[in-house]
N, C-alpha and C positions, 0 to 999 in steps of 0.2 A: 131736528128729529130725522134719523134715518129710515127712508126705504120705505118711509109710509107706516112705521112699526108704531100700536098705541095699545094701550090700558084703559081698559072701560072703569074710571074710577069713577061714575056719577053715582054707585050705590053706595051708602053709608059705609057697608059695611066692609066693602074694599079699598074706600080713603081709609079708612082710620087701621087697616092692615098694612096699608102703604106709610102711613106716617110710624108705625107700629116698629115696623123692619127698619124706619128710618133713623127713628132715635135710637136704637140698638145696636148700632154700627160700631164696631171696633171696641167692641167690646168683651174680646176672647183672647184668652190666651194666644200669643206667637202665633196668632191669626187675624188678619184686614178685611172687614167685608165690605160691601158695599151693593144696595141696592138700585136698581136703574129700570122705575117702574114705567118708561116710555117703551123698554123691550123686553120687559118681562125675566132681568137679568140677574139673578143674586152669585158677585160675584166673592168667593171669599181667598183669597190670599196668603198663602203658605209666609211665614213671618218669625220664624223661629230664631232664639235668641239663646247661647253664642253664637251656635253655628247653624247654616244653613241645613241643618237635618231634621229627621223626624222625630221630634221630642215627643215625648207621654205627652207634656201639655198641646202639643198641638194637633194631637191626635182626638184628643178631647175635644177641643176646641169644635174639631171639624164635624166629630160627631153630633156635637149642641146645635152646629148648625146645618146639616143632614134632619135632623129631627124637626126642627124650626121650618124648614122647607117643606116638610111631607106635614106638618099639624096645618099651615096656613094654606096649604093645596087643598087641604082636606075640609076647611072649613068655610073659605074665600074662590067661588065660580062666578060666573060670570053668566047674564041670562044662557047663553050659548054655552054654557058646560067648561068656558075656556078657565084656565089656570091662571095666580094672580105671579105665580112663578115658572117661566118657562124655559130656562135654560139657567143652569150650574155650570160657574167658569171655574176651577182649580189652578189657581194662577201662581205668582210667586211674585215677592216683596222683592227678594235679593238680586241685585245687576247679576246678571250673567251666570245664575245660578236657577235652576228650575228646584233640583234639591239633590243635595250628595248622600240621599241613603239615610238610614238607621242611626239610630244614635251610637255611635260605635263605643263614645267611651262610656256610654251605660252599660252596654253589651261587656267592655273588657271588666267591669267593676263584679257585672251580678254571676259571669263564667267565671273567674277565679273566685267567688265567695260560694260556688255551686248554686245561687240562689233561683233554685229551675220554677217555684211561683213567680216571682216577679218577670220572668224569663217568660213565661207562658201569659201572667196581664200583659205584656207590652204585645206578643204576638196578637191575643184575642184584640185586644183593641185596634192594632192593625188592621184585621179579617174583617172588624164591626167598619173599619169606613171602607175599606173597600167594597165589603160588598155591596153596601146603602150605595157608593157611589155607582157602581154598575148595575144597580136594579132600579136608581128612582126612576129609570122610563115605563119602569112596569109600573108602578106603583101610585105614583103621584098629581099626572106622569111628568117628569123633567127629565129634557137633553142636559145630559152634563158634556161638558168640553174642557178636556185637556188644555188652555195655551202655556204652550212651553219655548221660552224665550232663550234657554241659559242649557246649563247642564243638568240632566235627570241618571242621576245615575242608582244601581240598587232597587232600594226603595223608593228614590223617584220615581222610576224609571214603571214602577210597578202603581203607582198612584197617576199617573198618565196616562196607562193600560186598562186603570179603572173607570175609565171616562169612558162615554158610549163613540166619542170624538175626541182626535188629539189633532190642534192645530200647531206647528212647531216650524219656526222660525227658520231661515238658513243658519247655520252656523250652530245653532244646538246639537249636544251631541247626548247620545245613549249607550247604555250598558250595566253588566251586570258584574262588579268587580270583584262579588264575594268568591269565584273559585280561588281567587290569590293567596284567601287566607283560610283555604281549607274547608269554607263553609257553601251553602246554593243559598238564592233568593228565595224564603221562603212566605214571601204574603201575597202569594197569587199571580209570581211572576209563568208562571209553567201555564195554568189553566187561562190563565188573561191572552197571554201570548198565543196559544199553538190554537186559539179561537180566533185568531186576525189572521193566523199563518197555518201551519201543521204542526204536529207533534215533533218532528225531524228538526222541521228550520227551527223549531222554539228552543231543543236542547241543544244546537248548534250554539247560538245566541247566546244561552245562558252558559255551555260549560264551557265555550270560547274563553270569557271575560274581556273578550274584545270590546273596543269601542266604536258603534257605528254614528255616521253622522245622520242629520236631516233629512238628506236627501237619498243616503242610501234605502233609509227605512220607509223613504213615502215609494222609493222603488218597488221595496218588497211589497205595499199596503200596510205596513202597522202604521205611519204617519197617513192621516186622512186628507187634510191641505198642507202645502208648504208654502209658506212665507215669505219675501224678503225679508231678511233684515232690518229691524226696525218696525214693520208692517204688521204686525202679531193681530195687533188690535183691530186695526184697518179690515183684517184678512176674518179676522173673529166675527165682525159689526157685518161684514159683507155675508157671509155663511149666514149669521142670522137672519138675515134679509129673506136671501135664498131658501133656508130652511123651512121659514115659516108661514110662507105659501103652499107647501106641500107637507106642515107641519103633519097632520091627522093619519095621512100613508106613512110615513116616515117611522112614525112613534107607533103603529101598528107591525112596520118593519121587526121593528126594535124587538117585539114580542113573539113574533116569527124566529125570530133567527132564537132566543133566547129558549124558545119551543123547542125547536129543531135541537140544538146542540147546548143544553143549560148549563149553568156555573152554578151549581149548589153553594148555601153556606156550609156543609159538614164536608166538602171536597176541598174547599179553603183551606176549612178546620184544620183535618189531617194533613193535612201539608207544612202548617204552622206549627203543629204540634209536632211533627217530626224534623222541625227544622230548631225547636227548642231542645228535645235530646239531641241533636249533631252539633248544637251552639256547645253543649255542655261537656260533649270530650274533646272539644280544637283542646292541644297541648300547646308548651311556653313558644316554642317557635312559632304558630299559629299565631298566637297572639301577639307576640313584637311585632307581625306584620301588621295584626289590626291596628298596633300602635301608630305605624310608619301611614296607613289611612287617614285617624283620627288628627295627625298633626297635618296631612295635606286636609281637610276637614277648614281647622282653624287658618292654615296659611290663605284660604279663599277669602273664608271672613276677614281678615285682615287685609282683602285685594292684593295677595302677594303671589307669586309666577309660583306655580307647582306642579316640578319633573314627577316622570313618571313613575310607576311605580308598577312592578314585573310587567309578563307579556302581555301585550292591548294598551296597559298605561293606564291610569285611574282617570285622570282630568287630562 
């Protein structure tokens, strides 16, 4: 056991939530969870299949367990008021990949059929984990933590941003690829972002499409720890240690700042929503780029080298 970290499981009714979470495991869609009730850890694991991107299903997935977190916070305290879940890790299955973005060949299938419902569920469910993941501190309350080992690009890159913490590895890298192909990020990369930074550095960032590393970003402060390589965990387990001696100011923090400058869900919305009408007039050139994406996408899955692709370079 680390750091002196434990779980008051001697009341009934927090063993049998622990063994509860425990038989549950991996049991979601293109998502790995795992509970680690000596630190209060539910971590669940981006696990998407073919490609490391953000499928419908495992956007669901993340949602079932976003909910599962806030119903067992809500039901399982501890004499002390404490939570039988206290840190959300959003981690990733895939070597060297955190997550390359949206599903891009849903994106080219549902913008040439015009199919602007399905275009609008895949946003909303988007905007439903992001925001759960940016507000369980108010709510439940649970730190969520970004660790981000590999590449977060897009849609990673914005699922990272959702986390109240992003720990990130040397050698991982960030961005926002979609100006390439005529589109912006639109599930909360604007409001997530210019909340760590300013309004200026965030549109930089994003209309760039540049790719910045690890260490640039722990420069700016949107990476919170940085890493060695290989260390993610080490660097994760150590933060928790630390955090949760000062857990109660910390997670009061969280509500302060969230006071001060908040992230609505209908500011999400609007964003999402208008990044579904801009999804829907990219024309054919637009989209053979997304094509030239979607196969650097699969050449990952496949562990194969993939050049770059226009200015910044996708991977």
């Amino acid at each position: 056991m680390k750091a002196g970290l434990f779980v008051h499981t001697r009341k009934e009714g927090w063993r049998m939530s622990v063994e509860a979470l425990s038989i549950h495991q991996n049991t979601y869609q293109h998502l790995i969870t795992k509970f680690e009730p000596e630190y209060g850890i539910m971590w669940y694991s981006m696990d998407p299949k073919p490609r490391p991107c953000i499928t419908i299903e495992l956007l669901q997935s993340v949602r079932r367990v976003q909910m599962v977190i806030e119903q067992v916070n809500m039901r399982e305290r501890n004499a002390n008021g404490e939570c039988l879940i206290r840190y959300g890790i959003l981690a990733s299955n895939s070597p060297g990949v955190y997550s390359l973005g949206g599903d891009m060949k849903l994106f080219q299938k549902l913008i040439a059929d015009k199919n602007r419902n399905a275009l609008r569920d895949y946003a909303v469910a988007c905007i439903e984990c992001v925001f759960s993941n940016y507000t369980l501190s108010l709510t439940t309350p649970v730190t969520t933590i970004g660790l981000v080992k590999g590449d977060a690009l897009g849609g990673g890159f914005e699922a990272a941003l959702s986390c109240n913490v992003i720990i990130a590895e040397e050698g991982a890298r960030f961005g926002f690829p979609e100006v390439l192909f005529n589109l912006f990020p639109g599930m909360g990369a604007y409001s997530l972002l210019s909340r760590r930074l300013d309004a200026r550095r965030a549109e930089q960032i994003i209309i760039s499409g540049n790719i910045y590393s690890a260490a640039e970003l722990h420069d700016m402060g949107v990476v919170d720890v940085l890493a060695k390589k290989g260390d993610g965990e080490k660097a994760l387990y150590e933060y928790v240690a630390k955090h949760s001696r000062k857990r109660n100011a910390l997670q009061a923090f969280h509500k302060v700042r969230q006071t001060y400058n908040p992230i609505t869900h209908g500011e999400l919305m609007d964003a999402a929503l208008i990044w579904v009408e801009t999804a829907l007039r990219l024309g054919s050139k637009d989209l053979r780029l997304m094509e030239r994406l979607v196969k650097a996408q699969e050449k990952v899955s496949n562990h194969l080298p993939v050049a770059g692709v226009g200015g910044g370079g996708y991977v």
